[in-house]
N, C-alpha and C positions, 0 to 999 in steps of 0.2 A: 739464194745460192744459184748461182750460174748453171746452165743447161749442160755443159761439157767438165764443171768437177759436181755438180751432181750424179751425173755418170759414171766417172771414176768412183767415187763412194759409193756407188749401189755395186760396183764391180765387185766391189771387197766387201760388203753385205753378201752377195751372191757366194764369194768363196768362202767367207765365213758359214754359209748353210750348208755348202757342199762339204766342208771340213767336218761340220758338228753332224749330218746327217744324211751325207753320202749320196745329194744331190742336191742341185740346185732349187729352193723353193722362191713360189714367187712370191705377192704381197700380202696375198691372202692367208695362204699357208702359213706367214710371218705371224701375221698381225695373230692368229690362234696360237701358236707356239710362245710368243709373248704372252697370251692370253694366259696358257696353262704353264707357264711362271710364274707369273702372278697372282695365280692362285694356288700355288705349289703341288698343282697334280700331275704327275708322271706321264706320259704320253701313253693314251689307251684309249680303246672303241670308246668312243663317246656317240649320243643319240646324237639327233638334226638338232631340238630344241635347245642341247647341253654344248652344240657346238657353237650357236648362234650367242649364246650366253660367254661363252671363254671369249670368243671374239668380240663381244662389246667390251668386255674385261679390257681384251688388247689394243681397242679401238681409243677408251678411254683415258687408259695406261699414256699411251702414244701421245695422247692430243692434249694432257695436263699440265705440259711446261709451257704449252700456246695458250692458255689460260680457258680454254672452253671445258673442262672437266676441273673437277676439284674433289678428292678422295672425301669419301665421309666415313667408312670404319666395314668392318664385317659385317656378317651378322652370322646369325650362330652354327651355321655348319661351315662357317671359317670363307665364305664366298662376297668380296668385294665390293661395294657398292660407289659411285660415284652421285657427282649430282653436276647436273649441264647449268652452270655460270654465265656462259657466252654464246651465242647462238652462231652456230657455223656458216660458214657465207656461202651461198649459192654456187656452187662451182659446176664448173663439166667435167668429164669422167677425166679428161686428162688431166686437167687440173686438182681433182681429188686422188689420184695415183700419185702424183707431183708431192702434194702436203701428206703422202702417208710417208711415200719413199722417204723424204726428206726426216718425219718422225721416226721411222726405225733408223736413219745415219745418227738421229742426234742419241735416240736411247741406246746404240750400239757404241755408242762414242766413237764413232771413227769420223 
C-alpha cells in the first residue's frame, strides 16, 4: 500500500475510534480493543499481565491473514491461543507501525 492511501485509511480508522469511543486511539490502544474482541470481554480494568495478554490476542488476530499466526482453539476459560508459523522479519519501529496500521485497515475492512 502506498504511503499517501495508507494515510487516508488510517484517517478513517482514526474516525472510526473517535465515533466508537469518543476519541481518537492510537495503534496500541487498537491492537487491545481488537484484543478484547476477540476474546469477547467487555472493556474493564484489566491488570499489566492481562493487558499484555489481550494484546497478543490482538497482535496475533491482526497478523493471521499475513500468515505468521494460525488460530489453534481456546482453552478452557474461553481465552485464545495461536501458534507462530512464520517468523516475523526484522523490522524498525517504523516499519512495524507500518505492517500493524496496514493489519487493522485490512481487519477493519476499509
Amino acid at each position: 500500500m502506498e504511503k499517501d492511501e495508507l494515510r487516508e485509511k488510517w484517517q478513517k480508522v482514526e474516525q472510526l475510534t473517535k465515533e466508537r469511543f469518543g476519541e481518537v486511539l492510537d495503534v496500541q490502544d487498537i491492537i487491545f480493543v481488537i484484543g478484547l474482541q476477540e476474546l469477547g470481554l467487555p472493556l474493564k480494568k484489566t491488570t499489566k499481565q492481562q493487558k499484555v495478554e489481550i494484546m497478543h490476542i490482538g497482535i496475533c488476530t491482526l497478523l493471521m491473514p499475513y500468515g505468521y499466526y494460525k488460530f489453534i482453539g481456546k482453552d478452557d476459560e474461553g481465552w485464545p491461543h495461536f501458534e507462530n508459523v512464520q517468523k516475523l522479519p526484522a523490522l524498525r519501529p517504523l516499519e512495524q507501525e507500518k505492517l500493524m496500521k496496514q493489519a487493522i485497515i485490512d481487519y477493519f475492512g476499509i
